[in-house]
C-alpha positions as protocol buffer text, in pm:
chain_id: "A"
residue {
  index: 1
  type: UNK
  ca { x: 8828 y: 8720 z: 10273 }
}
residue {
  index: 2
  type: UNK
  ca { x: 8951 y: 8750 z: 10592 }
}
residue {
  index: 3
  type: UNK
  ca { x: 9300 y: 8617 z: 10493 }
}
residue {
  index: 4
  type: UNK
  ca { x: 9293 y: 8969 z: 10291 }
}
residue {
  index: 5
  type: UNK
  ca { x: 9225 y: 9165 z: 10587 }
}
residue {
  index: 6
  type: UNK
  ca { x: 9482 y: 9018 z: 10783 }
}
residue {
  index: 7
  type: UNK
  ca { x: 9743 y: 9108 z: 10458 }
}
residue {
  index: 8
  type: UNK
  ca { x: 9554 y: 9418 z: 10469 }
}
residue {
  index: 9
  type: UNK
  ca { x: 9598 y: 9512 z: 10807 }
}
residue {
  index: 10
  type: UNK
  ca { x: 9984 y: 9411 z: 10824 }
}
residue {
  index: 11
  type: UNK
  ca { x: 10086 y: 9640 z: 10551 }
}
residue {
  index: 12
  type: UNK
  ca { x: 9868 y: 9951 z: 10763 }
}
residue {
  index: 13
  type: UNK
  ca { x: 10074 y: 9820 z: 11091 }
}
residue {
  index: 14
  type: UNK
  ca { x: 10415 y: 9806 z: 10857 }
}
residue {
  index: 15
  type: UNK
  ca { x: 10376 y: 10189 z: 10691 }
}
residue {
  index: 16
  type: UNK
  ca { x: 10196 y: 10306 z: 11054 }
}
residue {
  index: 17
  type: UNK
  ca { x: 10574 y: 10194 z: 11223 }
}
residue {
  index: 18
  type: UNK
  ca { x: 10791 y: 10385 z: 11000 }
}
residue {
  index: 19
  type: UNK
  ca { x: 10595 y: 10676 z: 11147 }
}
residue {
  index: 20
  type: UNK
  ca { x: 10541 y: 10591 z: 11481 }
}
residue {
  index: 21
  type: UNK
  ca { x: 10780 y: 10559 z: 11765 }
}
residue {
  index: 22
  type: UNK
  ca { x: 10690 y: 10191 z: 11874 }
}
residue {
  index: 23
  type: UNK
  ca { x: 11052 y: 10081 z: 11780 }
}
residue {
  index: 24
  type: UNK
  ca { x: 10905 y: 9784 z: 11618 }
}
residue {
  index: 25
  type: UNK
  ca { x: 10646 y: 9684 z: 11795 }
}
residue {
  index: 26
  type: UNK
  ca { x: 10419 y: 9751 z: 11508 }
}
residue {
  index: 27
  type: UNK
  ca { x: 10594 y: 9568 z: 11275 }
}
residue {
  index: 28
  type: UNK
  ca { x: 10608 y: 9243 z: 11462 }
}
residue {
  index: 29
  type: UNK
  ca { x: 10219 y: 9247 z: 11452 }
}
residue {
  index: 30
  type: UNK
  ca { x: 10271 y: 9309 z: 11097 }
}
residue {
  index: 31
  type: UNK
  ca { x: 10445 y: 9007 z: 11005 }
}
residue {
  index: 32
  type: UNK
  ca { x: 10216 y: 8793 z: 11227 }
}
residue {
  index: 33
  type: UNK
  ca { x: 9915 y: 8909 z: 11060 }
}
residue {
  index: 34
  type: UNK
  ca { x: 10084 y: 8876 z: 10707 }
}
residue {
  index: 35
  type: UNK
  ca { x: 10209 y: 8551 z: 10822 }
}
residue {
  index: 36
  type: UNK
  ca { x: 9855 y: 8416 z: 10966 }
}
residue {
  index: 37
  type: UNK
  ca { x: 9684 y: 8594 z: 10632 }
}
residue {
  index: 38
  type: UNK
  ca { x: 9862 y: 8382 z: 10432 }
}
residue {
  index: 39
  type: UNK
  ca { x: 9785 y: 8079 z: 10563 }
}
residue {
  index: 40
  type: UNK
  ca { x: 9425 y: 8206 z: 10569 }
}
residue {
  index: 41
  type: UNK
  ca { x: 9414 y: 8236 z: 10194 }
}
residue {
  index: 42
  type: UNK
  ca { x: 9461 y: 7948 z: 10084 }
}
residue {
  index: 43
  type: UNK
  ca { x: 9218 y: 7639 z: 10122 }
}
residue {
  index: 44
  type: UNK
  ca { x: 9500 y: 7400 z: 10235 }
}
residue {
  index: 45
  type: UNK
  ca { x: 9267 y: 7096 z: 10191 }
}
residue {
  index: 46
  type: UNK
  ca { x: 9196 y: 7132 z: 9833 }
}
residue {
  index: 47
  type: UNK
  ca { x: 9503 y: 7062 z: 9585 }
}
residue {
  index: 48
  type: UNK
  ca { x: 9428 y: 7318 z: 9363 }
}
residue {
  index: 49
  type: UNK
  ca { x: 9374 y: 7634 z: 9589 }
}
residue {
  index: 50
  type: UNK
  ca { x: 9700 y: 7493 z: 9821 }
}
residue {
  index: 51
  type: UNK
  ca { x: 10021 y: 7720 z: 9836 }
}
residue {
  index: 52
  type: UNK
  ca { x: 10326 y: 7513 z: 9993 }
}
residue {
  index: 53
  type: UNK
  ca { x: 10483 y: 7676 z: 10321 }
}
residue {
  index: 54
  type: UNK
  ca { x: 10799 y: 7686 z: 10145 }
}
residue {
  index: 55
  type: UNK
  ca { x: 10654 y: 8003 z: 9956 }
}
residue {
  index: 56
  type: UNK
  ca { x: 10461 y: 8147 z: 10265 }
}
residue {
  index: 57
  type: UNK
  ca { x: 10711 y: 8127 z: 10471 }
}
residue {
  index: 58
  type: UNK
  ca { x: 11030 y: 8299 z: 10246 }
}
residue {
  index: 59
  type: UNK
  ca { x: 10756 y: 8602 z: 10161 }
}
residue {
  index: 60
  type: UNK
  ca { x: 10685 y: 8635 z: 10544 }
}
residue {
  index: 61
  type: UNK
  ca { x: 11056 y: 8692 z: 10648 }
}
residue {
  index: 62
  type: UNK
  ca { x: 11165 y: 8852 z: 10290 }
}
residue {
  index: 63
  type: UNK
  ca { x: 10854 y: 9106 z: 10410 }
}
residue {
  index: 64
  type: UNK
  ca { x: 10952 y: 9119 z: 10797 }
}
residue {
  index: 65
  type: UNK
  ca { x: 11345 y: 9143 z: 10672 }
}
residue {
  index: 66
  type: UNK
  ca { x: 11239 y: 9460 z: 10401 }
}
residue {
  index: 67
  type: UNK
  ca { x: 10993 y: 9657 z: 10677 }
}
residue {
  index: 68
  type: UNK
  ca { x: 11280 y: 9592 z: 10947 }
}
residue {
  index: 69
  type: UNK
  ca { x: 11526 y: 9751 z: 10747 }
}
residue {
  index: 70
  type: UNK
  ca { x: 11339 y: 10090 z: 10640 }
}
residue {
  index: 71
  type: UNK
  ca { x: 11189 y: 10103 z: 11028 }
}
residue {
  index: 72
  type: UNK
  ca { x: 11616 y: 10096 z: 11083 }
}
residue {
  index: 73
  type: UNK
  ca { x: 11644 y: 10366 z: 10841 }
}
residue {
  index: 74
  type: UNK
  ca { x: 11395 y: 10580 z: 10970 }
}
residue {
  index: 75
  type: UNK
  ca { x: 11536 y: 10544 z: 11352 }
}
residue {
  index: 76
  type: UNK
  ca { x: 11827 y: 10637 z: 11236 }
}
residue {
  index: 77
  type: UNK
  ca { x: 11761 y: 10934 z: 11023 }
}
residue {
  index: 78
  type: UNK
  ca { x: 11480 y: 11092 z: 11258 }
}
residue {
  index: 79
  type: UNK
  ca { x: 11663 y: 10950 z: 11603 }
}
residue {
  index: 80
  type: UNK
  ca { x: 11430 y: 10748 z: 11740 }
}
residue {
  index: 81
  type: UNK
  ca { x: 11456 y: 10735 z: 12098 }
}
């Protein structure tokens, strides 16, 4: 459940930075909660509920790499200063 929050919470931080003028600052505490929800999700110790890190991983910076480049956008269509 909490793993769900933390996913959760990083997409509020992700759509919160496109509005706000933290220049980022949001979005890196995005992609460390989606990162750390993630790993929360999965029960690592059981082989049936186990996803590899070589998913987890490729979704965290696919996600950081998409939310860094509309954040871009919107700096440089509304100026952010």
């Amino acid at each position: 459940m909490t793993g769900l929050v933390l996913i959760a919470l990083a997409l509020m931080l992700f759509i919160f930075d496109v509005y706000a003028t933290t220049h980022g600052v949001l979005t890196i505490g995005g992609v460390i909660a989606f990162l750390i929800g993630s790993l929360m999700l999965f029960n690592r110790g059981d082989p049936l509920f186990r996803l590899s890190l070589n998913y987890i991983i490729p979704a965290t910076l696919v996600t950081a790499a998409f939310f860094i480049f509309v954040i871009g956008k919107a700096c440089a269509r509304n100026g952010c200063q």
